[in-house]
PAVONU-290028 format. One record per atom (N, C-alpha, C): residue in one letter; residue number from 1; atom name; x, y, z. Coordinates in nm, 3 decimals. Each point is the difference from the previous one (the first is absolute). Layout:
<site code="A" pos="NUM" site="CA" px="X" py="Y" pz="Z"/>
...
***
This chain:
<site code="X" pos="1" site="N" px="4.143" py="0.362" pz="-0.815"/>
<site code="X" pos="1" site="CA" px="0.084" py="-0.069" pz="-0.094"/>
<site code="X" pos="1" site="C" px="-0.028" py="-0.150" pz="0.005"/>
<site code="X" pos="2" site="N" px="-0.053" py="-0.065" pz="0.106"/>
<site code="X" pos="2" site="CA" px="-0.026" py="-0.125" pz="0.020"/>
<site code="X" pos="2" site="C" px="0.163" py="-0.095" pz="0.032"/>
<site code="X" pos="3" site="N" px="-0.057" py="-0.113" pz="-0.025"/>
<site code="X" pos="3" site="CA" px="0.113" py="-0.110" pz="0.027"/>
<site code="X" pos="3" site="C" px="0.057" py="-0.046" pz="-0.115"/>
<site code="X" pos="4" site="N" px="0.156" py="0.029" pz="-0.031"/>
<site code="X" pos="4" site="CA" px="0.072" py="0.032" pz="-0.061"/>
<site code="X" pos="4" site="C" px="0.098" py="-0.134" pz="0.046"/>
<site code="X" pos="5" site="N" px="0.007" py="-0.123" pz="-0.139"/>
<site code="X" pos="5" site="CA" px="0.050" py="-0.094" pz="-0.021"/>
<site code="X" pos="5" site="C" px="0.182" py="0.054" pz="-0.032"/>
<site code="X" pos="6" site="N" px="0.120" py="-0.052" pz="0.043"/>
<site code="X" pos="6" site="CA" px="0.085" py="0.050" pz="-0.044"/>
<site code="X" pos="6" site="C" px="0.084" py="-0.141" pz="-0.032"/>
<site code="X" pos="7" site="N" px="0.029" py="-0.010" pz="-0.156"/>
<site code="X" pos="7" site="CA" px="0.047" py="-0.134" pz="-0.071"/>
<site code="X" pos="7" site="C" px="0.146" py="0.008" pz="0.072"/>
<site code="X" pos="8" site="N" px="0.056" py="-0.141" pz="-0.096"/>
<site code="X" pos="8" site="CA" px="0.157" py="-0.007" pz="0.011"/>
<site code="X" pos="8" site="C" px="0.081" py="0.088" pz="0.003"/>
<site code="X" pos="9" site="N" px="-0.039" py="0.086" pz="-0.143"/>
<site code="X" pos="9" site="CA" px="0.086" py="0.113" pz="-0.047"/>
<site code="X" pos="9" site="C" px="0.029" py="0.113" pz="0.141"/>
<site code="X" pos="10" site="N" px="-0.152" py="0.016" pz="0.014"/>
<site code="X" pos="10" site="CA" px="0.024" py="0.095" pz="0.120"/>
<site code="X" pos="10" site="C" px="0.038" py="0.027" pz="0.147"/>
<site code="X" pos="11" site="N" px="-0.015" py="-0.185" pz="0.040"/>
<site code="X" pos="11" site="CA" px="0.095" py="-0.003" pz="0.085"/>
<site code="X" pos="11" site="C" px="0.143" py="-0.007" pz="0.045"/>
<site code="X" pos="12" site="N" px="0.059" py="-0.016" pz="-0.130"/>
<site code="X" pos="12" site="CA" px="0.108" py="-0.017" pz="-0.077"/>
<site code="X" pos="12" site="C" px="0.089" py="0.146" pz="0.018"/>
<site code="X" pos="13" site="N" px="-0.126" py="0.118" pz="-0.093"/>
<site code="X" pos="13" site="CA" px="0.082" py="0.083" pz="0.012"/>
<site code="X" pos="13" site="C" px="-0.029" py="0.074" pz="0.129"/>
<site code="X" pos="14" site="N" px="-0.089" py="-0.057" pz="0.071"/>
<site code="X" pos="14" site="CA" px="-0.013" py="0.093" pz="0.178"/>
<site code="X" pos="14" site="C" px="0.104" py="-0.036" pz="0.091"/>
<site code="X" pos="15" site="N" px="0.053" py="-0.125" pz="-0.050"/>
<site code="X" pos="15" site="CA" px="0.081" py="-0.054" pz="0.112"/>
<site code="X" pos="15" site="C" px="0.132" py="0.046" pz="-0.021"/>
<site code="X" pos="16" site="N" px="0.064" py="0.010" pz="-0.193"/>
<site code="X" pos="16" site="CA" px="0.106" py="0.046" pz="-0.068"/>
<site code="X" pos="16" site="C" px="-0.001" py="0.131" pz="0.099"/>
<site code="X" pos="17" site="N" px="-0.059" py="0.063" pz="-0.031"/>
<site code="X" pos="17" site="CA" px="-0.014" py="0.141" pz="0.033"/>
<site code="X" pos="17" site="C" px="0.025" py="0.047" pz="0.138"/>
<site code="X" pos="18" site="N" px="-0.073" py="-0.063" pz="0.073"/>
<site code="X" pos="18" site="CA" px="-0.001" py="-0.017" pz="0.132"/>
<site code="X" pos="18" site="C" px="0.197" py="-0.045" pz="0.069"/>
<site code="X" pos="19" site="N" px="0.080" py="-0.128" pz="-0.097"/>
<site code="X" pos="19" site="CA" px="0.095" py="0.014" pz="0.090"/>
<site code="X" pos="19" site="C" px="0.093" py="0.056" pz="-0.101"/>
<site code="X" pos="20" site="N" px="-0.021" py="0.087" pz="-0.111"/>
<site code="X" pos="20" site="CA" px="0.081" py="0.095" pz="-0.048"/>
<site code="X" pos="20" site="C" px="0.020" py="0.085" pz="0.095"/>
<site code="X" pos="21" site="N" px="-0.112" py="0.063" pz="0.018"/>
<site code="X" pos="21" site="CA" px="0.004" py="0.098" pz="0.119"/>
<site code="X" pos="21" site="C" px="0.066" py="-0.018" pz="0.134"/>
<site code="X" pos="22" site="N" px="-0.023" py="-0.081" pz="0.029"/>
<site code="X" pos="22" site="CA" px="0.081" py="-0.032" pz="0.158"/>
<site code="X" pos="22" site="C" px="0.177" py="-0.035" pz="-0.064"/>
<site code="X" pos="23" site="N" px="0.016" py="-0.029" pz="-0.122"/>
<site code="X" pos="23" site="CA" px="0.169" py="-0.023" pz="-0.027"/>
<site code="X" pos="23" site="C" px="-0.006" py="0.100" pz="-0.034"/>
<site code="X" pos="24" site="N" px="-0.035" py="0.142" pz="-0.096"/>
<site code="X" pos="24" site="CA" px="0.049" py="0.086" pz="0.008"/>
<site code="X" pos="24" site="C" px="0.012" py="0.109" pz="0.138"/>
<site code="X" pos="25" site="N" px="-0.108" py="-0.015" pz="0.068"/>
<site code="X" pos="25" site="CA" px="0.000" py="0.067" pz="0.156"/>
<site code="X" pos="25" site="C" px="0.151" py="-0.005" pz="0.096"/>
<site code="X" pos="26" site="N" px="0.036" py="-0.154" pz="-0.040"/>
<site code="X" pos="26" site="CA" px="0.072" py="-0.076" pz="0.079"/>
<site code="X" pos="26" site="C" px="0.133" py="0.072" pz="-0.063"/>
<site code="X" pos="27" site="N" px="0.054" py="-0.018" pz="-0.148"/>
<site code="X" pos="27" site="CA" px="0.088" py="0.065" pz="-0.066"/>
<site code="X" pos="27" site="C" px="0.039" py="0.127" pz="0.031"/>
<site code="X" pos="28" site="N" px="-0.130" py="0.078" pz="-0.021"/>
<site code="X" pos="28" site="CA" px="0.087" py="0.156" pz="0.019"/>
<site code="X" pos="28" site="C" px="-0.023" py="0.029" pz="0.158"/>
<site code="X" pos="29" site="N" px="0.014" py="-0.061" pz="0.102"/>
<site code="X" pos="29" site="CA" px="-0.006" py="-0.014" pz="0.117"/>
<site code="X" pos="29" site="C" px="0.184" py="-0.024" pz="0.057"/>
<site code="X" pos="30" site="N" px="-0.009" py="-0.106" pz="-0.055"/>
<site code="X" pos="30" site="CA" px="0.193" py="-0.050" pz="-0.030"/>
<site code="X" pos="30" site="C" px="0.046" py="0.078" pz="-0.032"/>
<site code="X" pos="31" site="N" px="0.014" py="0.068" pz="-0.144"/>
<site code="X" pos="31" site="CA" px="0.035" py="0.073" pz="-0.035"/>
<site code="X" pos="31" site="C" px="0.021" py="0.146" pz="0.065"/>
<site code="X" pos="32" site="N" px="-0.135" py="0.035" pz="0.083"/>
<site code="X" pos="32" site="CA" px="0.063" py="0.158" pz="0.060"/>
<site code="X" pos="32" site="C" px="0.078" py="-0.065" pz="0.129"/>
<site code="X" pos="33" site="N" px="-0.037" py="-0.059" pz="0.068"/>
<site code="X" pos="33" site="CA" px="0.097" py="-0.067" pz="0.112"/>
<site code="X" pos="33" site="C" px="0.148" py="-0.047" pz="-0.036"/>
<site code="X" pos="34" site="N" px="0.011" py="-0.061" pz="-0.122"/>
<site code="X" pos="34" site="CA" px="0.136" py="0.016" pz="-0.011"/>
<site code="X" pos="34" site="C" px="0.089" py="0.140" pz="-0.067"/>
<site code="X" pos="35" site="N" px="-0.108" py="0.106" pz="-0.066"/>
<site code="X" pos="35" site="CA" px="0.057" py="0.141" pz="-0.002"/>
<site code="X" pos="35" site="C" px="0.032" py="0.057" pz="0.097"/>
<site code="X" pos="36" site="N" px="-0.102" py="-0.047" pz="0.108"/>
<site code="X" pos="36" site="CA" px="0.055" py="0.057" pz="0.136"/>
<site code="X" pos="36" site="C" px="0.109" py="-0.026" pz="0.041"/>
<site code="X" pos="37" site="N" px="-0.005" py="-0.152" pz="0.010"/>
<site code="X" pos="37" site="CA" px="0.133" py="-0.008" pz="0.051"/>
<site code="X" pos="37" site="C" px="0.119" py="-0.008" pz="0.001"/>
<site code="X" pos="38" site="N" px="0.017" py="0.002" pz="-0.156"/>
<site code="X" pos="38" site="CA" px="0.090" py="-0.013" pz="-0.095"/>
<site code="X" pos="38" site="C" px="0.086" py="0.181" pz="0.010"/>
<site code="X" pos="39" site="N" px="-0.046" py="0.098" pz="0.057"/>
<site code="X" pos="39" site="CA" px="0.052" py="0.098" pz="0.017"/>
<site code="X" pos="39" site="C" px="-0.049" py="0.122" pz="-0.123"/>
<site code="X" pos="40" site="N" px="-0.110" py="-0.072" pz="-0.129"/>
<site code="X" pos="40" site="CA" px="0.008" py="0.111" pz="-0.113"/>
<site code="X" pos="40" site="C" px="-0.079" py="0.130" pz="0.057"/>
<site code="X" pos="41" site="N" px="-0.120" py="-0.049" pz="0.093"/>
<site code="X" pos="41" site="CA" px="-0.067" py="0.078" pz="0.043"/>
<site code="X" pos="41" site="C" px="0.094" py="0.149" pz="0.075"/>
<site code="X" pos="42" site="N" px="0.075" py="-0.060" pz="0.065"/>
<site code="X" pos="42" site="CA" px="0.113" py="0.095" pz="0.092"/>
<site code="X" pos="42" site="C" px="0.075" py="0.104" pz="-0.145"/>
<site code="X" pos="43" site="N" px="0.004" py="-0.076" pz="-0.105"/>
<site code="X" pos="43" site="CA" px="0.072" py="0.092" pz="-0.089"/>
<site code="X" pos="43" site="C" px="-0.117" py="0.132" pz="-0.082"/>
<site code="X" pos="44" site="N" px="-0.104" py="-0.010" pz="0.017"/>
<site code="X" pos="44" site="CA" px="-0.117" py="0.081" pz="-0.051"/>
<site code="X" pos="44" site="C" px="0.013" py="0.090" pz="0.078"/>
<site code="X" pos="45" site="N" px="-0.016" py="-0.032" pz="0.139"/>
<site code="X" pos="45" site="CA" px="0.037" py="0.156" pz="0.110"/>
<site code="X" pos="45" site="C" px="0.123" py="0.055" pz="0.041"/>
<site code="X" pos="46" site="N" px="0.075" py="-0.050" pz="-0.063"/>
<site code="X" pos="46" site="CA" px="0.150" py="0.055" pz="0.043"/>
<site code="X" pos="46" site="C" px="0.044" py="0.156" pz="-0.052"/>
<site code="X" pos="47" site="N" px="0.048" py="0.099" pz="0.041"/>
<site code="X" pos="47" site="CA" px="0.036" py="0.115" pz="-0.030"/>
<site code="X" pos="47" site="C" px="0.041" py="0.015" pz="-0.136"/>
<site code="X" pos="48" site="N" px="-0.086" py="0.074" pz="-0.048"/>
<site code="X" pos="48" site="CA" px="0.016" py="0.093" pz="-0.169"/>
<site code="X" pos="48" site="C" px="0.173" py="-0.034" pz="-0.024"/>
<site code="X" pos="49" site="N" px="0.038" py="0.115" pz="0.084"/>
<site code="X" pos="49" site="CA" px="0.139" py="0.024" pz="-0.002"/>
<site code="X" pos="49" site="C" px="0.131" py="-0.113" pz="-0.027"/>
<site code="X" pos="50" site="N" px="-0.066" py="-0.142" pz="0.099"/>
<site code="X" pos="50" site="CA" px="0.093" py="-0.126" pz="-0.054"/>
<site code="X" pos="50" site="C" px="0.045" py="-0.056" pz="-0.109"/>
<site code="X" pos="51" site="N" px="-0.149" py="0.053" pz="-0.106"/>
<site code="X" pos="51" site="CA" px="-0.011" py="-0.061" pz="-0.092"/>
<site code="X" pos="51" site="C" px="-0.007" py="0.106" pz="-0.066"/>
<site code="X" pos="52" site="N" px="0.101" py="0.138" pz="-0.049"/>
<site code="X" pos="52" site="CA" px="-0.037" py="0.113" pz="-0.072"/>
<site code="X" pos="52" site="C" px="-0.020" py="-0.052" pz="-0.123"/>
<site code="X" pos="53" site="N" px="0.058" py="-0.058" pz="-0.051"/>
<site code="X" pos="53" site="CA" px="0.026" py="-0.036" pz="-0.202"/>
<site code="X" pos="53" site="C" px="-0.128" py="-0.062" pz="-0.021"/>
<site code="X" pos="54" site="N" px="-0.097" py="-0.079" pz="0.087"/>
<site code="X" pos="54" site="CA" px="-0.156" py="-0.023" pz="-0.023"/>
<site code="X" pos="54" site="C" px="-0.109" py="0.063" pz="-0.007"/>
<site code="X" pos="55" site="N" px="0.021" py="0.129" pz="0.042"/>
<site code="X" pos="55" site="CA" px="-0.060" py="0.124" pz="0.005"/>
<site code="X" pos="55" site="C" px="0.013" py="0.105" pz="-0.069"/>
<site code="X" pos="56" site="N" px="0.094" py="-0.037" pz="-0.087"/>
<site code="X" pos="56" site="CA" px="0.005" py="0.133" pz="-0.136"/>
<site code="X" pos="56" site="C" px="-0.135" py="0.011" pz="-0.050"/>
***
């Protein structure tokens, strides 16, 4: 392929890209840690039976 010049544009969007990724990584990272701890997770495994009227 040889040596491959990469302009403004493209460092632009390597770098965009680059800390999109690490803020979205970072986001849904928070996010399951505070599902955790927030207790919703505990409500997904909780007994059928607690919750009959969700299970029709």
């Amino acid at each position: 392929m040889g040596h491959v010049e990469l302009g403004f544009h493209g460092w632009l969007a390597l770098i965009a890209g680059a800390v999109g990724t690490i803020v979205l990584g970072c986001g849904l990272m928070a996010l399951s840690f505070y599902s955790s701890r927030s207790g919703h997770d505990e409500d997904a495994w909780t007994d059928p039976e607690k919750h009959r009227d969700l299970f029709k």
